[in-house]
C-alpha positions in Angstrom: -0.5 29.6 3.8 0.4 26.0 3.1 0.9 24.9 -0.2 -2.0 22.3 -0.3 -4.3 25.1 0.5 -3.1 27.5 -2.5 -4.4 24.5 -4.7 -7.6 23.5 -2.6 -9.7 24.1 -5.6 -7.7 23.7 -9.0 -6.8 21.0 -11.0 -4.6 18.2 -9.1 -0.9 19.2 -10.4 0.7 17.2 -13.0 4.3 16.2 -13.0 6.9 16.8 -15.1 9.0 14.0 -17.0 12.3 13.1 -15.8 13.4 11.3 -13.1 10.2 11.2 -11.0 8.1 7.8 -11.5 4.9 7.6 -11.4 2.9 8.8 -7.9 3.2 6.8 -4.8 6.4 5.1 -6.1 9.0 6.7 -3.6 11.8 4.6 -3.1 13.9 4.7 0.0 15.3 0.7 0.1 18.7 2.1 -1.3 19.4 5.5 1.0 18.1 8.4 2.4 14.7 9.8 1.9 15.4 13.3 1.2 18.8 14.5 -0.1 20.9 17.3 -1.2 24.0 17.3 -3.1 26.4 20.2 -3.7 23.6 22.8 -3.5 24.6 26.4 -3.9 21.8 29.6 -4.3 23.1 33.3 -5.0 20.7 36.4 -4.3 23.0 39.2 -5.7 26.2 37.9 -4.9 25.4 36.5 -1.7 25.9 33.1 -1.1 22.6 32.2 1.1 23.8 28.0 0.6 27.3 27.0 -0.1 27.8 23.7 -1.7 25.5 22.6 0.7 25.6 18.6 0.9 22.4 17.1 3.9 21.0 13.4 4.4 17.9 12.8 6.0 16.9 9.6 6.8 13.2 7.7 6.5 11.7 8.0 9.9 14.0 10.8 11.3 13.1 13.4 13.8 15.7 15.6 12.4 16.6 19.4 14.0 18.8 22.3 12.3 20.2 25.0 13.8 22.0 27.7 13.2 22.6 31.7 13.2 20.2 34.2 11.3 21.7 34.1 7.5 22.8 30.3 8.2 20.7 29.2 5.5 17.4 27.5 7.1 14.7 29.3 5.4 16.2 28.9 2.1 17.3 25.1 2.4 13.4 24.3 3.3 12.7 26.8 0.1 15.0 24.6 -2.2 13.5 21.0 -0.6 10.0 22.8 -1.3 10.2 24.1 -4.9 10.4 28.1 -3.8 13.9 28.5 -4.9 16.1 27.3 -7.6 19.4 26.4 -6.8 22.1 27.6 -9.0 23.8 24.5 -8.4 23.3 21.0 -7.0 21.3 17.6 -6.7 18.1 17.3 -4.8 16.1 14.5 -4.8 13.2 12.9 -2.8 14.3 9.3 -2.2 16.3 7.4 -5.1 13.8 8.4 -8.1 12.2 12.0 -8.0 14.2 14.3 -8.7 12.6 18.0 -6.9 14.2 20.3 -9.1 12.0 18.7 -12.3 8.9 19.7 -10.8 7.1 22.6 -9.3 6.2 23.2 -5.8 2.3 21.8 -5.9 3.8 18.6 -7.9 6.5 18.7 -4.8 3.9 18.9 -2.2 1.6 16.4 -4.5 4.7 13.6 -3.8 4.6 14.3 -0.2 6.8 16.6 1.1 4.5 19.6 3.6 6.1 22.7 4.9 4.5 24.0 7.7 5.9 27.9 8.6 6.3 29.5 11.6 3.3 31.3 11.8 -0.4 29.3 11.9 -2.1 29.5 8.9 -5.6 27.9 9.5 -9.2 29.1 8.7 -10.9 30.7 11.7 -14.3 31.1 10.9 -14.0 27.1 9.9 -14.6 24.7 13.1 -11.4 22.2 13.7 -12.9 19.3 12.2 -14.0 21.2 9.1 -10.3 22.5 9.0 -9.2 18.8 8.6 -11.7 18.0 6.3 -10.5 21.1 3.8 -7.0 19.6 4.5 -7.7 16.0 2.9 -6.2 14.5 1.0 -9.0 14.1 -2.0 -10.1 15.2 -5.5 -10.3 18.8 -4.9 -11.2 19.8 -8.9 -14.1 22.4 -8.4 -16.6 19.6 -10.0 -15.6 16.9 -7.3 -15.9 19.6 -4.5 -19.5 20.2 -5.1 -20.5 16.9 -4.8 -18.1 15.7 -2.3 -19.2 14.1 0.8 -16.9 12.5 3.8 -17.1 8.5 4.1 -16.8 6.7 6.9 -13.4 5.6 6.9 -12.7 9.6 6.3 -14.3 10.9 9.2 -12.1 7.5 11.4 -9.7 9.3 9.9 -10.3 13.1 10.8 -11.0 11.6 13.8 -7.3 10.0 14.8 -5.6 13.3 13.6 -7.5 15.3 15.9 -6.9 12.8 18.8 -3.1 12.8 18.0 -2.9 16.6 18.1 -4.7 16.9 21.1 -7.8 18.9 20.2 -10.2 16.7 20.7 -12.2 18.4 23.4 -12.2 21.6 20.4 -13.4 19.5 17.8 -16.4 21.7 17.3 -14.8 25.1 18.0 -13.8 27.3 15.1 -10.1 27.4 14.3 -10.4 31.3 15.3 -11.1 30.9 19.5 -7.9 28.7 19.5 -4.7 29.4 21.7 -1.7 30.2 19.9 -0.4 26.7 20.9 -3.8 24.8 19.6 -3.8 27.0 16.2 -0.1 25.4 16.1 -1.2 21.5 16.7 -4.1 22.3 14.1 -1.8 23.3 10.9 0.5 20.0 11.8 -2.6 18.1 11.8 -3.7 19.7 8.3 -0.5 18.9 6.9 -0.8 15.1 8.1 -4.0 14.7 6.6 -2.3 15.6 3.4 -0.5 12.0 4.4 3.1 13.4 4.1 6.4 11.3 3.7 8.4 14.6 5.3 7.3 16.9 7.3 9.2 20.3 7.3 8.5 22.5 10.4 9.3 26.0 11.0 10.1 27.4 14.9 7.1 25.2 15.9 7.1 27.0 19.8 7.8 30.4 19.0 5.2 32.1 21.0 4.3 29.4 23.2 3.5 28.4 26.6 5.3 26.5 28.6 3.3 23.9 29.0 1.9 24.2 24.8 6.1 23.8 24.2 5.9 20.9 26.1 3.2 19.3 24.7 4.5 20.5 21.5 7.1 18.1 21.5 5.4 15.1 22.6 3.2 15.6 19.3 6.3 15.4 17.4 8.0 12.8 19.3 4.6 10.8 18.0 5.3 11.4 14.9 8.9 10.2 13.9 9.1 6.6 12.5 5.5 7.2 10.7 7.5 10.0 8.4 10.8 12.5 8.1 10.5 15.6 10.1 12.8 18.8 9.9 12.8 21.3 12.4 14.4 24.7 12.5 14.2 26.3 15.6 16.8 28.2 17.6 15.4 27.2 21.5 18.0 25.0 22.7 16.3 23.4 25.8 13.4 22.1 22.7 15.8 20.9 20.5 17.8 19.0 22.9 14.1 17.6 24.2 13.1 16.1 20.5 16.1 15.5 18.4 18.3 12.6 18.4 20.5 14.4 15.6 20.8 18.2 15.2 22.6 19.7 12.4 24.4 22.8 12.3 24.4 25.2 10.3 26.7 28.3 9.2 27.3 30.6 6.2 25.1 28.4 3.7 26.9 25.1 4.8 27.0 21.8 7.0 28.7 22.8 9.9 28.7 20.2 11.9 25.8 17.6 12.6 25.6 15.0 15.7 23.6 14.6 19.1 22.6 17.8 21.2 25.7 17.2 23.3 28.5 16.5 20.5 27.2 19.8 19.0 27.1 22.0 22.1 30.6 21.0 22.8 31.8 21.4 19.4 34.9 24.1 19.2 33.4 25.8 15.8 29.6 25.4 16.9 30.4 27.4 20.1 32.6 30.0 18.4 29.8 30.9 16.0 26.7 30.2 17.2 26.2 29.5 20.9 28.2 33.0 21.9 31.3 31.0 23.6 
């Protein structure tokens, strides 16, 4: 389940002290948005990331790829407050530093995870998924009182339009397609008003068609926030990302447009099976 939903009812998290500043200060004017430095994590010896050093830029639409054990699912872990790395700088912009604060102060600042399998409420209609989903007081007290205002229910509105389900608006979560239970969770998490967006094999299980539409959604979304997809189809990727990055044994492998990695010596000998 997403993280926003395993605190829909406690107390909003506080943040540690550190380097983070106070909320809604996120400062990008000086580099990246999201970056890792030198990250290594160990589970019994094995090295699952290896001095792992990634960039991602305000804005970007960015794809990784890479072989089972590469590292994906433990990278998004580390971004996401799951995992401690052993070693290493991460930090969120120039000022908040992730590894000083827990993973609902982490999703708090702004950065969603959305994993590969839908996680939505089906007895719940669409609308009255996004309404659980926003962003709002949601201490117990507040909740039994709370009401939607207009400017809420504009906005509920414009998420549903921009994934799509507008014609479902009024259908529980449960009737969905697979594809339609998959536009629903993105549209949860961007009611949550992220700054990054980290997506997990968005198409797995799709139709052709959904996969297509799939990736006009996304394409909609870059330049409004960073988004991070792991996927392994190849035909997507190339169809979404302007940069892909590669990756192998816990590291970097290589990083560049679809092309420059499919015709990359190393990327070819270890992942695309030349």
């Amino acid at each position: 389940m997403n993280i926003f939903a395993e605190n829909l009812f406690g107390e909003v998290p506080k943040v540690s002290s550190g380097n983070l500043v106070v909320e809604g200060e996120l400062d990008t004017r000086h580099g990246p948005i999201l970056y890792l430095e030198d990250v290594s994590v160990s589970f019994d010896g094995f090295k699952a990331l290896n001095h792992m050093s990634l960039y991602i830029d305000a804005g970007e639409l960015r794809c990784m790829i890479g072989p089972n054990g590469a590292g994906k699912t433990t990278l998004m872990d580390v971004i996401t407050g799951k995992t401690r790395p052993d070693t290493g700088t991460v930090f969120f912009g120039q000022t908040i530093d992730l590894l000083q604060i827990d993973e609902p102060a982490i999703a708090q600042a702004g950065i969603c995870r959305k994993f590969q399998k839908p996680s939505v409420f089906d007895a719940l209609t669409v609308f009255e998924n996004l309404e659980l989903a926003l962003k709002a007081d949601k201490r117990t007290w507040q909740t039994l009182f709370y009401r939607l205002n207009g400017e809420q229910r504009d906005r509920i509105d414009q998420i549903i339009e921009t994934i799509g389900l507008t014609a479902c608006n009024h259908q529980r979560a449960g009737i969905l397609s697979h594809g339609q239970k998959q536009w629903l969770e993105i549209g949860m998490l961007l009611m949550q008003e992220p700054k990054v967006m980290l997506v997990d094999e968005p198409i797995a299980g799709m139709t052709h068609q959904e996969i297509e539409r799939t990736a006009e959604l996304l394409l909609s979304l870059q330049g409004q926030r960073s988004i991070v997809v792991v996927e392994h189809d190849m035909e997507f990727v190339r169809s979404i990302a302007s940069k892909v990055t590669v990756l192998h044994e816990g590291s970097v492998l290589t990083e560049g447009t679809m092309d420059e990695v499919q015709n990359d010596p190393r990327v070819i000998q270890v992942y695309l099976g030349g």
